[in-house]
VEXLO-42096 format. One line per 10 residues: their letters; for each residue z, y, x of N, C-alpha, C. Coordinates in nm, 3 decimals, padded with zeros to 5 digits. Example, Ala and Ser with C-alpha at 12.3 -4.5 7.8 and 13.67 -1.06 7.14 Angstrom:
! residues 2
as) 00.780 -00.569 01.319 00.780 -00.450 01.230 00.780 -00.330 01.320 ~ 00.708 -00.225 01.285 00.714 -00.106 01.367 00.787 00.003 01.290 $
! end
This chain:
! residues 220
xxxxxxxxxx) 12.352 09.986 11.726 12.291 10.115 11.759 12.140 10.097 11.772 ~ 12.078 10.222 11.720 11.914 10.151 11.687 11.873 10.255 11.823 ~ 11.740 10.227 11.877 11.698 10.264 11.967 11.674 10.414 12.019 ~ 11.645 10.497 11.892 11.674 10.674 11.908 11.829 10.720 11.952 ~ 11.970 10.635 11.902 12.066 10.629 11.898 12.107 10.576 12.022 ~ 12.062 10.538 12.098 12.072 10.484 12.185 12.034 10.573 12.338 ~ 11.906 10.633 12.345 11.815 10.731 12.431 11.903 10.862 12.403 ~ 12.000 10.904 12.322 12.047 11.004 12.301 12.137 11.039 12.423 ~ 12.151 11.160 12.455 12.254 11.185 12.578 12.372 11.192 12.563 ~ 12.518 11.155 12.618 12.598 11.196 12.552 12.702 11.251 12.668 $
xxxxxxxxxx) 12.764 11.318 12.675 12.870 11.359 12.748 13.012 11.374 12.704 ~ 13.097 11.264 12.744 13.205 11.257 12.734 13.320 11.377 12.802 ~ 13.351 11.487 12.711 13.495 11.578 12.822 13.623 11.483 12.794 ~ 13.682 11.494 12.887 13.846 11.449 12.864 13.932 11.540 12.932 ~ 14.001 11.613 12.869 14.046 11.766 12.919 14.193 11.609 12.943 ~ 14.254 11.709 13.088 14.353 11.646 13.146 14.457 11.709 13.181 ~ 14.588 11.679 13.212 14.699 11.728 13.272 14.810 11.608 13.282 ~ 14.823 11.549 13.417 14.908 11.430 13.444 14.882 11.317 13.351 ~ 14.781 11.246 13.340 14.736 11.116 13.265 14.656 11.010 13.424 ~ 14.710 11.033 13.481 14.659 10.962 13.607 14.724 10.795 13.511 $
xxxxxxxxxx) 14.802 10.786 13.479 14.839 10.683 13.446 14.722 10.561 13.328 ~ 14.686 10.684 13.241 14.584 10.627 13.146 14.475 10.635 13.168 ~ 14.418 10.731 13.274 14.314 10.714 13.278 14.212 10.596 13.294 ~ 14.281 10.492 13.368 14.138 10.387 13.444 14.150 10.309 13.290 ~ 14.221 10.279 13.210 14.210 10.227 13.073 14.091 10.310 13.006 ~ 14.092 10.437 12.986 13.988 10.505 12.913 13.891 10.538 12.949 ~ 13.891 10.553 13.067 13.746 10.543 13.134 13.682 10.385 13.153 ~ 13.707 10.279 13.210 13.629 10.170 13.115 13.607 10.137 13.012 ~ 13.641 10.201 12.934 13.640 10.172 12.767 13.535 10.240 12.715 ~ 13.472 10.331 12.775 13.373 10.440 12.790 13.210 10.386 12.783 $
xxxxxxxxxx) 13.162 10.372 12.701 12.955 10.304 12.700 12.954 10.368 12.823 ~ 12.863 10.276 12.914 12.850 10.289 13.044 12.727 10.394 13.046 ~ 12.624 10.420 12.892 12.545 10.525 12.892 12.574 10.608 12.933 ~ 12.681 10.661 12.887 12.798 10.819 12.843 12.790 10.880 12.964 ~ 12.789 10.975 13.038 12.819 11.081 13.113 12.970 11.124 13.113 ~ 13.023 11.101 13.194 13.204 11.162 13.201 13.246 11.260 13.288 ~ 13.315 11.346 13.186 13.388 11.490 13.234 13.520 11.463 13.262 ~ 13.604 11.441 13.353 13.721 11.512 13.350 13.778 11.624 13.390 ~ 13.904 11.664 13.304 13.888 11.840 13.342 14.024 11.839 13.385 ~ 14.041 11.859 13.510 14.177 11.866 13.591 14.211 11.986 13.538 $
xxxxxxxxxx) 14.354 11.977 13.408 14.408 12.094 13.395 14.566 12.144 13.419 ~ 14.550 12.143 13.580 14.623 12.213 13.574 14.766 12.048 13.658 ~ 14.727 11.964 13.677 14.818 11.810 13.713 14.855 11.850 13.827 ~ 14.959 11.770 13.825 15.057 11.754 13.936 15.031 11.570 13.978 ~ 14.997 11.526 13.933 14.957 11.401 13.995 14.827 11.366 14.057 ~ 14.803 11.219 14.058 14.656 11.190 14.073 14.541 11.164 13.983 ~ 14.542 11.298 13.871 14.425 11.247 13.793 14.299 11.247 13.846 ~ 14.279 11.361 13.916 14.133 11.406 13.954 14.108 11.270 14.054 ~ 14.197 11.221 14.149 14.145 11.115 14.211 14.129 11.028 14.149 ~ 14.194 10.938 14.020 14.174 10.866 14.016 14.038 10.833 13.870 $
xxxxxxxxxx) 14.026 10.971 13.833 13.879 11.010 13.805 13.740 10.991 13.828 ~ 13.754 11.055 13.982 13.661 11.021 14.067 13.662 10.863 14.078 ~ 13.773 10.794 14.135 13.775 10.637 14.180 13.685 10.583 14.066 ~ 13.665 10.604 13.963 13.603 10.536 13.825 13.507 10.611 13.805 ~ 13.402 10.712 13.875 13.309 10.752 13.882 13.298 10.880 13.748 ~ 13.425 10.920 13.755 13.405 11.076 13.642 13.289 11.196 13.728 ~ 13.318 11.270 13.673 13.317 11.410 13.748 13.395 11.501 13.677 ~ 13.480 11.549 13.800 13.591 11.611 13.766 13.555 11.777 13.799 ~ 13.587 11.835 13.660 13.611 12.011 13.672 13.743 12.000 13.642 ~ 13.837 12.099 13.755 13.892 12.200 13.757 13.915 12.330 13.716 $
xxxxxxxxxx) 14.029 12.336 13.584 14.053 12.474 13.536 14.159 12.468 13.596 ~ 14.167 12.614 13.609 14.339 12.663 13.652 14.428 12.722 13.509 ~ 14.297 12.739 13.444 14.369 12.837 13.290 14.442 12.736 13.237 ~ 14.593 12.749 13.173 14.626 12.659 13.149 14.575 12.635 12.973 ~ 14.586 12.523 12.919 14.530 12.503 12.798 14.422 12.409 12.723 ~ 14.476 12.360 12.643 14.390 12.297 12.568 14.233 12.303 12.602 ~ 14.261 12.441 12.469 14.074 12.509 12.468 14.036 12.547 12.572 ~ 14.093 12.537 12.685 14.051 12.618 12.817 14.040 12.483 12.890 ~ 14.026 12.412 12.896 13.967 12.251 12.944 13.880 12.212 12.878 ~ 13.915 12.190 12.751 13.801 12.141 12.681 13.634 12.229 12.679 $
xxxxxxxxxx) 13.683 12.369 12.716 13.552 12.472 12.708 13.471 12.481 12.881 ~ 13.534 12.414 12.972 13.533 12.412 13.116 13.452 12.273 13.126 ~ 13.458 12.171 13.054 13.393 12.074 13.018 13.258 12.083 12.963 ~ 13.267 12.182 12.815 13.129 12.198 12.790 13.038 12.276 12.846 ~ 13.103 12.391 12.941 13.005 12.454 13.005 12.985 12.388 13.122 ~ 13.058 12.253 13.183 12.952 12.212 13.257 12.878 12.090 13.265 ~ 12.872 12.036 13.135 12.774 11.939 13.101 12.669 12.001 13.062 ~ 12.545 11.892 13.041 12.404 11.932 13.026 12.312 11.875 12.936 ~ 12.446 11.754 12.843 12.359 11.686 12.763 12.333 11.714 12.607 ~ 12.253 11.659 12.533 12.220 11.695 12.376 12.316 11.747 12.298 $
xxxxxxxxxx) 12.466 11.640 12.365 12.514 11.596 12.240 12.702 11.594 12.330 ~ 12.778 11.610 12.285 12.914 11.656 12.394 13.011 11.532 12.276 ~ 13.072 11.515 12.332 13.150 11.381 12.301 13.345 11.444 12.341 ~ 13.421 11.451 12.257 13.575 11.487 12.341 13.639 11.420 12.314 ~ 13.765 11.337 12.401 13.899 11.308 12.337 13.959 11.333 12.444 ~ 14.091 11.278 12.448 14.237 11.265 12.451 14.179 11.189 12.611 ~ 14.306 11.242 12.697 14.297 11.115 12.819 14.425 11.071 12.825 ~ 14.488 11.013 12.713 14.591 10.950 12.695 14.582 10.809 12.675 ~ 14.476 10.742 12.628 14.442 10.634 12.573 14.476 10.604 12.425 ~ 14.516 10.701 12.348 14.561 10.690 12.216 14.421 10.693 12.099 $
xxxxxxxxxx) 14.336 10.652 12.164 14.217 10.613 12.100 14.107 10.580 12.168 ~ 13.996 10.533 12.127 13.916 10.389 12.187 13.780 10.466 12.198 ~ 13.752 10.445 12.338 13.629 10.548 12.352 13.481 10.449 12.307 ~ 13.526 10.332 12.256 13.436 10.217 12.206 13.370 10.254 12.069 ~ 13.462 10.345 11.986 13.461 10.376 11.913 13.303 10.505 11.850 ~ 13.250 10.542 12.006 13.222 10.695 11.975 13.092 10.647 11.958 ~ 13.012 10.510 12.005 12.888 10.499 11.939 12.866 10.492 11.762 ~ 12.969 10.460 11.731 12.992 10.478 11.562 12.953 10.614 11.491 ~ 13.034 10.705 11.593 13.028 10.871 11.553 12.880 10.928 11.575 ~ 12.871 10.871 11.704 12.703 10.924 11.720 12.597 10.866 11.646 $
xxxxxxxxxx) 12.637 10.765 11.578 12.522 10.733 11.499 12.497 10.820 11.385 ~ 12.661 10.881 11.341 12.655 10.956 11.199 12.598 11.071 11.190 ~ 12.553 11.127 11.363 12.503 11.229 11.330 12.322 11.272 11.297 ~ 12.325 11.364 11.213 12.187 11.352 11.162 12.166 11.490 11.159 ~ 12.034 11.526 11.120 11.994 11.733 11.121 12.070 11.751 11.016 ~ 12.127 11.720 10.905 12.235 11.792 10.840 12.364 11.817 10.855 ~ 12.376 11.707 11.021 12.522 11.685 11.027 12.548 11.744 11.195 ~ 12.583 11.821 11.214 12.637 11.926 11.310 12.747 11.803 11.406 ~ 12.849 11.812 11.343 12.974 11.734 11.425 13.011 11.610 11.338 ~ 13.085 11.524 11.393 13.182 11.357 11.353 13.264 11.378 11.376 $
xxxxxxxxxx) 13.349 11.406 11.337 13.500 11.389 11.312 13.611 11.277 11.338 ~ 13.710 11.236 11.428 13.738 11.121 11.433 13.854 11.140 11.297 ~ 13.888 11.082 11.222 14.032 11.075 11.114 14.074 10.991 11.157 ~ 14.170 11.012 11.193 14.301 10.900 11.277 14.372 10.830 11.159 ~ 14.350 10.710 11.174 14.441 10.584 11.153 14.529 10.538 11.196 ~ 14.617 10.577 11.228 14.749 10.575 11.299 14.789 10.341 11.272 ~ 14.811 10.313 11.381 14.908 10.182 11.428 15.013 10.213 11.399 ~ 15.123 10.152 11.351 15.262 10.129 11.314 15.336 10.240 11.442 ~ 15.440 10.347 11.438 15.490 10.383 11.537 15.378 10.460 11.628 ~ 15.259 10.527 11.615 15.164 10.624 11.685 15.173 10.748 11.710 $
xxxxxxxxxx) 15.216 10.793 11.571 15.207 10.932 11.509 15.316 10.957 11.451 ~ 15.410 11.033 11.521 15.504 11.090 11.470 15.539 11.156 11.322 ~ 15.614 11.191 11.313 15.637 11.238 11.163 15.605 11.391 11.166 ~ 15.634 11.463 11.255 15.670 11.589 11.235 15.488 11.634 11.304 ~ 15.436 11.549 11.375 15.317 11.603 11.408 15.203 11.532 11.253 ~ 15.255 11.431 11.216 15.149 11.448 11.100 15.156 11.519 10.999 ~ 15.271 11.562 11.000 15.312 11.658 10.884 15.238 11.797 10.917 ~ 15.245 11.862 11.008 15.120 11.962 11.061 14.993 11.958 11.057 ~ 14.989 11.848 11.104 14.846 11.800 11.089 14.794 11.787 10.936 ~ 14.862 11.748 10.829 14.845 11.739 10.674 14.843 11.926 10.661 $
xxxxxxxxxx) 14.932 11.960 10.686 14.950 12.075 10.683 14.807 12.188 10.684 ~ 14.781 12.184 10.801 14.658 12.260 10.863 14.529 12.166 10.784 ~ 14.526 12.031 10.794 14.387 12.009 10.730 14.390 12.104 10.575 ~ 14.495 12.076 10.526 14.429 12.090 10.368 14.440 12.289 10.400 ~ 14.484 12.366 10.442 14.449 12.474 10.473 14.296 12.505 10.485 ~ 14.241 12.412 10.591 14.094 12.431 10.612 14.024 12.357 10.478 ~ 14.085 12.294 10.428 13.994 12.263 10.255 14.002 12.345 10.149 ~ 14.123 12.416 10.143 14.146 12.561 10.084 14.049 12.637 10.111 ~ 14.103 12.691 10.243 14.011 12.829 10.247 13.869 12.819 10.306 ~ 13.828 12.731 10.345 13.689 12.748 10.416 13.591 12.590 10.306 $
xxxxxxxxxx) 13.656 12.511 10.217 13.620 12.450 10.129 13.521 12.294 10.252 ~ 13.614 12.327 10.373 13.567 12.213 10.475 13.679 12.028 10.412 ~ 13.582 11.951 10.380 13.641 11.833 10.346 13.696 11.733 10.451 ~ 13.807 11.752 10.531 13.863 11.708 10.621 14.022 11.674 10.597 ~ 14.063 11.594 10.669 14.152 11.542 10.674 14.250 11.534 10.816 ~ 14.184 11.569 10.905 14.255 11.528 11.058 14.157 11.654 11.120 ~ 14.258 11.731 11.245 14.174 11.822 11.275 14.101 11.728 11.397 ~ 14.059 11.640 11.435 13.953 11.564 11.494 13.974 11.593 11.681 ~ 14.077 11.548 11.697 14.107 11.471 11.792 14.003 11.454 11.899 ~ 13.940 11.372 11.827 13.806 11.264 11.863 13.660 11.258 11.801 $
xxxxxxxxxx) 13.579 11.395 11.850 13.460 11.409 11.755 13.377 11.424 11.857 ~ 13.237 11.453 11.824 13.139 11.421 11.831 13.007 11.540 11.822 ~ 12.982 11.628 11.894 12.938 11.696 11.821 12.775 11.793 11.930 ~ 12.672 11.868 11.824 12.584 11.917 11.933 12.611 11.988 12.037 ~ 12.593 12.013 12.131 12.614 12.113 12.246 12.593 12.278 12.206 ~ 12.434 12.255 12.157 12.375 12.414 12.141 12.458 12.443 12.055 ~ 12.505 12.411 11.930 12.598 12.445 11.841 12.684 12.518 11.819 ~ 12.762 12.466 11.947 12.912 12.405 12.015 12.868 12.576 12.061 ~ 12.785 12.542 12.192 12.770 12.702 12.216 12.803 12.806 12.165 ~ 12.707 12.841 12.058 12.670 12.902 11.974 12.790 12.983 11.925 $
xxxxxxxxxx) 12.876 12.898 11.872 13.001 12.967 11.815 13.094 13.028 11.912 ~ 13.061 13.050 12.051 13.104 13.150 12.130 13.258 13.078 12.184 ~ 13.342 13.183 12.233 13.460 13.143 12.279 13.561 13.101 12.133 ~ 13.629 13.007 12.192 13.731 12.936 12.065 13.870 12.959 12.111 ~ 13.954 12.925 12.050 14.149 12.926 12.091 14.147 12.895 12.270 ~ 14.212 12.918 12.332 14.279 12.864 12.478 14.322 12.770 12.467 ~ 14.420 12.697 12.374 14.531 12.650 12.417 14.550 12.573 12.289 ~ 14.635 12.505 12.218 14.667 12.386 12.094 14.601 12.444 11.983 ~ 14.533 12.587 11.999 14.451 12.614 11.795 14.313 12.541 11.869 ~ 14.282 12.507 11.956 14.131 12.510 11.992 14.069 12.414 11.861 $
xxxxxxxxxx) 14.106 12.287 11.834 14.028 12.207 11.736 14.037 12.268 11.623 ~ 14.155 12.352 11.582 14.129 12.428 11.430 14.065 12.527 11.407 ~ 14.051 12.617 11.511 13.960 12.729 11.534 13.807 12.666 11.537 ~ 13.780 12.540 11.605 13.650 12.495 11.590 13.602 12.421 11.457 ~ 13.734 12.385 11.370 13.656 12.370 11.250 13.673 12.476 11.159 ~ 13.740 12.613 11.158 13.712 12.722 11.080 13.577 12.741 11.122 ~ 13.550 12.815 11.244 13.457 12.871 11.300 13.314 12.781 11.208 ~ 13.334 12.620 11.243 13.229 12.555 11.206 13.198 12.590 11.049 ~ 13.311 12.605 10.940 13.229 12.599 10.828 13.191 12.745 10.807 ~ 13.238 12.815 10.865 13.204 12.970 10.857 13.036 12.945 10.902 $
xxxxxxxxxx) 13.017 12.868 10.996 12.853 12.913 11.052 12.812 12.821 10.985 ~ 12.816 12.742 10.877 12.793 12.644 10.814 12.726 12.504 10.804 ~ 12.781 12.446 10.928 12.766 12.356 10.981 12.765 12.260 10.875 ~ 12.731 12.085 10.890 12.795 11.953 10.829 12.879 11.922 10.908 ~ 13.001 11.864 10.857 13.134 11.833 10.952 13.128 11.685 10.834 ~ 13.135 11.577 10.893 13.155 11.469 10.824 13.263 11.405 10.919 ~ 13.345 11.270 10.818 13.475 11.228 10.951 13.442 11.109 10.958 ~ 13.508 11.024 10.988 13.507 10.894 11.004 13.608 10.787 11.099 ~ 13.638 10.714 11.019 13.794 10.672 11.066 13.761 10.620 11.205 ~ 13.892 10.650 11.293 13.930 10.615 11.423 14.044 10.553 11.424 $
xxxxxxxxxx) 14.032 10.419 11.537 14.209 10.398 11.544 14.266 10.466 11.627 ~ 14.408 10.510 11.558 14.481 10.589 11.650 14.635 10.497 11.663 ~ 14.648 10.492 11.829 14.782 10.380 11.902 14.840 10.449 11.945 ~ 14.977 10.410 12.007 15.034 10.513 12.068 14.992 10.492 12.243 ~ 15.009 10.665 12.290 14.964 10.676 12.410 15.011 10.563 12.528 ~ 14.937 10.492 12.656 14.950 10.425 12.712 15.087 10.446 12.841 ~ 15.035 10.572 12.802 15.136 10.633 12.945 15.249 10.752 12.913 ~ 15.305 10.771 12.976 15.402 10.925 12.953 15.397 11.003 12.840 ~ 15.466 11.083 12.784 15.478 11.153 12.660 15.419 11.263 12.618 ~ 15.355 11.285 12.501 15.256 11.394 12.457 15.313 11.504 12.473 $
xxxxxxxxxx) 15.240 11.569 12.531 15.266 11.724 12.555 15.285 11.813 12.416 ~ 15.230 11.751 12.276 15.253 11.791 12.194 15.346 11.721 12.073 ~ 15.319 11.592 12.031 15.364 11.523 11.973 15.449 11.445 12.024 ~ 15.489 11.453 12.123 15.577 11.388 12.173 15.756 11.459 12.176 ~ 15.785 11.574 12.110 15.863 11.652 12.056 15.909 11.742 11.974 ~ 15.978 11.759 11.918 15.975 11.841 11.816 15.905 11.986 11.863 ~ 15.966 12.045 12.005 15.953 12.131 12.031 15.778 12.170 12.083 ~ 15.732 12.074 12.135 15.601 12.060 12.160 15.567 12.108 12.033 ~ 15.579 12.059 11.914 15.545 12.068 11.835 15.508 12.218 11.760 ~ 15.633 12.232 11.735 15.649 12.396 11.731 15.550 12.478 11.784 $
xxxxxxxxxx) 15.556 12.451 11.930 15.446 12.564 12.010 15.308 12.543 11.964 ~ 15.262 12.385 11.931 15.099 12.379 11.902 15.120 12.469 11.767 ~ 15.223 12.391 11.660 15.146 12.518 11.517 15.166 12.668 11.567 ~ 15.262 12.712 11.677 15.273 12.812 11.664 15.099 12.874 11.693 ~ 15.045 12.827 11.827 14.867 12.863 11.847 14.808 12.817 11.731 ~ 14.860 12.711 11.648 14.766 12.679 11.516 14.771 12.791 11.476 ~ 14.879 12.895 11.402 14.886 12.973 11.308 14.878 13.111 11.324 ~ 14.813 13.097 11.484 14.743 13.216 11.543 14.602 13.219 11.509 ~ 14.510 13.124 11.455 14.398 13.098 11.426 14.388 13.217 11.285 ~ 14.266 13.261 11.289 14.230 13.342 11.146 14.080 13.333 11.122 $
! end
């Protein structure tokens, strides 16, 4: 990382709901630069404490949802540049100085494209996921592959494009939205493992499943 890349601000959200388990893994894994959000959404365990114990700062939504954590996050950070993933541990927050380097004035957001480990990624959630990317290469002519998990992207931007999905369309709604305002969306591979702790709220069932495309295919 060269020295502009470096002075850059970054703020990590990690929208939450019962990952008390993964958390202290993903939060050291975290550049000690980074600024950390966690967004208590909605747990029945000890995430928010054990958040705090590792020096997060924790917001509280009550709305339940995806996009409604992840957007509770960006409105209350303050830095250049907003950073999101997963607080599952199913990817490496070591990873995100890579992304921030890619970004440049032509390039809006980084994209993580998941590389799935042997046994990560289910069948029926990558099959959606194939699904919905090449949709957004169809119709909005955005060159993506993974709706990005794990990206990287400006704040004012981020703003800019106003309110997004609540709930499982939030990342697809943010890359329609993005090529509509005609952003650069570039990707760049991430490893993706399977989660450290307890079972995905989405991919972790068929039926999970179901409900995210169903908010996917509420997106227009």
């Amino acid at each position: 990382m060269n020295v502009a890349e470096s002075t850059r601000r970054v703020t990590v959200v990690i929208p939450c709901r019962n990952e008390a388990g993964a958390l202290p893994g993903v939060l050291t894994a975290i550049p000690a630069a980074y600024e950390v959000i966690v967004v208590d959404n909605g747990s029945t365990d000890t995430t928010a404490t054990v958040a705090r114990a590792h020096g997060a700062q924790v917001v509280t939504e009550t709305r339940p949802g995806y996009g409604s954590a992840v957007q509770a996050g960006v409105d209350a950070s303050t830095t250049e540049l907003i950073a999101v993933l997963d607080g599952d541990g199913s990817m490496d927050p070591a990873e995100f100085p890579r992304l921030v380097a890619a970004l440049a004035p032509e390039v809006t957001m980084v994209a993580g494209r998941r590389r799935p480990v042997p046994g990560a990624w289910p069948w029926h959630a990558r099959l959606g996921n194939w699904v919905l990317a090449s949709w957004l290469r169809r119709r909005y002519g955005l060159v993506v592959h993974d709706l990005a998990a794990m990206r990287v992207l400006r704040r004012a931007e981020l703003v800019d494009l106003g309110p997004l999905h609540p709930r499982s369309g939030y990342p697809l709604a943010l890359l329609a939205r993005a090529a509509s305002a005609g952003w650069g969306v570039v990707e760049r591979d991430v490893t993706y493992r399977p989660r450290t702790h307890g079972v995905s709220k989405v991919s972790g069932s068929v039926l999970g499943t179901i409900r995210a495309a169903r908010d996917f295919w509420s997106v227009r």
